[in-house]
C-alpha positions in Angstrom: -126.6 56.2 -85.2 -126.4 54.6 -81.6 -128.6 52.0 -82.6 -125.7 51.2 -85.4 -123.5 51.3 -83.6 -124.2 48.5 -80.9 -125.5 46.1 -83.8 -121.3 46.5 -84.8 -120.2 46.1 -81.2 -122.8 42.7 -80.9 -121.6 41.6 -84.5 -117.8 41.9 -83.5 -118.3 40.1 -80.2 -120.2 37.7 -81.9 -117.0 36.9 -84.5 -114.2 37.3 -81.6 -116.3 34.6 -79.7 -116.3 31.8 -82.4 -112.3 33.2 -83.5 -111.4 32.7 -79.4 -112.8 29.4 -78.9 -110.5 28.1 -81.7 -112.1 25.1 -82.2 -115.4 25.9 -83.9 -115.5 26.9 -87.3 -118.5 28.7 -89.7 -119.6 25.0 -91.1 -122.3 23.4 -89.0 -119.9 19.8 -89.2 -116.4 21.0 -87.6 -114.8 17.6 -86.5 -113.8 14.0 -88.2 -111.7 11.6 -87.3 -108.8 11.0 -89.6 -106.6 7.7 -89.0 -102.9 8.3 -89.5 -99.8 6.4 -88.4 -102.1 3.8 -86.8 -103.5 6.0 -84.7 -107.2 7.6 -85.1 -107.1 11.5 -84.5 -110.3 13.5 -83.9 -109.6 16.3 -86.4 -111.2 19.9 -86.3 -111.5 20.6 -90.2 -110.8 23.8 -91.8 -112.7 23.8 -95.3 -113.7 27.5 -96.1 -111.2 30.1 -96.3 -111.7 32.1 -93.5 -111.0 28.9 -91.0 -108.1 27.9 -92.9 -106.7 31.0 -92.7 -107.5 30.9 -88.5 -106.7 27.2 -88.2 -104.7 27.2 -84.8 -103.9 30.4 -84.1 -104.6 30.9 -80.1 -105.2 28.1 -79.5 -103.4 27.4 -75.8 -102.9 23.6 -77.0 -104.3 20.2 -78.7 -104.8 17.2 -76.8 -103.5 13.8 -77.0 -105.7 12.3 -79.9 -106.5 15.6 -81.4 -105.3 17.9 -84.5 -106.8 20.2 -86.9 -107.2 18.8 -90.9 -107.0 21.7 -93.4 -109.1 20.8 -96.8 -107.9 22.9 -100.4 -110.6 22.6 -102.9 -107.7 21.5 -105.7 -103.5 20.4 -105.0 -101.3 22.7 -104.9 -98.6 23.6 -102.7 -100.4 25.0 -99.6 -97.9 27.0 -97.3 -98.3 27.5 -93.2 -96.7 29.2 -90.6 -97.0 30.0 -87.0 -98.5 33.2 -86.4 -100.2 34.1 -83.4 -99.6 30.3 -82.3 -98.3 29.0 -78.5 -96.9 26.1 -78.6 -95.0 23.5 -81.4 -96.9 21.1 -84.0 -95.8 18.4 -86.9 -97.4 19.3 -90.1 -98.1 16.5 -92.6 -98.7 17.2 -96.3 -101.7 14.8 -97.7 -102.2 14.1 -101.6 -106.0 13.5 -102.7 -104.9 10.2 -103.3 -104.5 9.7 -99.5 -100.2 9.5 -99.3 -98.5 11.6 -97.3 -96.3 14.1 -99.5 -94.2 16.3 -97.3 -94.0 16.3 -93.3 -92.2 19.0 -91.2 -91.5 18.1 -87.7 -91.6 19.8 -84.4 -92.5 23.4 -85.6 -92.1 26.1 -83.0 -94.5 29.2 -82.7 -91.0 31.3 -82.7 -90.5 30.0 -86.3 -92.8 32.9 -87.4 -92.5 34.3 -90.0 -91.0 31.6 -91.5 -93.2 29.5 -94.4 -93.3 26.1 -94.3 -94.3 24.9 -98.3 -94.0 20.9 -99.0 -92.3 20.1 -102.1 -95.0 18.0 -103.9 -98.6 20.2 -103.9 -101.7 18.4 -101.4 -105.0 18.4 -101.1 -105.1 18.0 -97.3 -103.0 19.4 -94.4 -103.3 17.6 -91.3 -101.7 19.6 -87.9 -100.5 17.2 -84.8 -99.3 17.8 -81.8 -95.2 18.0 -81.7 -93.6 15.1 -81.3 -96.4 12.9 -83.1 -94.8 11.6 -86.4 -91.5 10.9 -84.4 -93.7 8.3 -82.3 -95.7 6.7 -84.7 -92.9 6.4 -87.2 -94.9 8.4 -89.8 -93.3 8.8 -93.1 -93.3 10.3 -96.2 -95.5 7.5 -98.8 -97.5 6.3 -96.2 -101.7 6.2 -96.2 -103.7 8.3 -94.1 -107.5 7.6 -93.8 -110.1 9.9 -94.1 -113.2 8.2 -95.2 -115.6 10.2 -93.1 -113.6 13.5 -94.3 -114.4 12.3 -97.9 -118.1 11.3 -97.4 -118.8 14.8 -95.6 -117.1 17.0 -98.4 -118.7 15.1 -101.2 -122.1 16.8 -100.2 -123.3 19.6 -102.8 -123.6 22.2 -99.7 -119.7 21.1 -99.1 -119.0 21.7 -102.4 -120.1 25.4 -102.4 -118.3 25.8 -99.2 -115.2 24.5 -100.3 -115.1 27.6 -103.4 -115.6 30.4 -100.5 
């Protein structure tokens, strides 16, 4: 029984570890590079269920240059909100035809429980730091490039990921 017993105390240190560093995930790929409002962001992607439900949450912050893109195996209208998150972030709605669908600026952690849902479904979720679509002039219709995302979830392996 003791034996048990630590094997659950070494498994649940091993899943707090990967949930408190934030940004690693359970693929073996975590980060792209996604190029939106002229500006090329090093992305932390969230394919599988279980790291799109973590996504940011405790995180202490993103960097200049950095975000987190959230990948839905079909559209639809994905909803987010900021539980267990410290500090502000734009959120930009992304169809799988590349064009930004819905944005919502400047989100505070306090906003919780509120639920953030575009109005046109997505494919893609992309997380910024606050403040980011104000300074690049992002807007609803523009193209966002993700042609490494693409290539990397067009694998088989991806595929079967993507259905978890």
């Amino acid at each position: 029984m003791f034996i048990i017993f630590v094997l659950a105390v070494i498994c649940v240190s091993v899943a707090v570890i990967f949930l408190q560093r934030g940004s690693d995930s359970l693929l073996p790929e975590t980060s792209s590079a996604v190029r939106i409002g002229g500006q090329s962001i090093r992305v932390d992607v969230a394919a599988t269920s279980a790291t799109r439900e973590q996504g940011l949450s405790g995180r202490e912050r993103l960097g200049d240059g950095e975000g987190m893109l959230f990948v839905f195996p079909s559209d639809g209208k994905y909803a987010f909100w900021m539980k267990d998150m410290y500090f502000p972030i734009d959120i930009v709605w992304i169809s799988s035809s590349s064009n930004i669908v819905d944005i919502r600026e400047s989100v505070p952690p306090e906003s919780y429980p509120a639920i953030f849902t575009p109005r046109r479904e997505a494919r893609y979720v992309v997380e910024l730091p606050a403040g980011f679509v104000e300074e690049y002039g992002v807007h609803i219709g523009d193209s966002v490039e993700l042609p490494e995302v693409e290539r990397e979830l067009s694998t088989p392996k991806m595929h079967e990921l993507l259905e978890m």
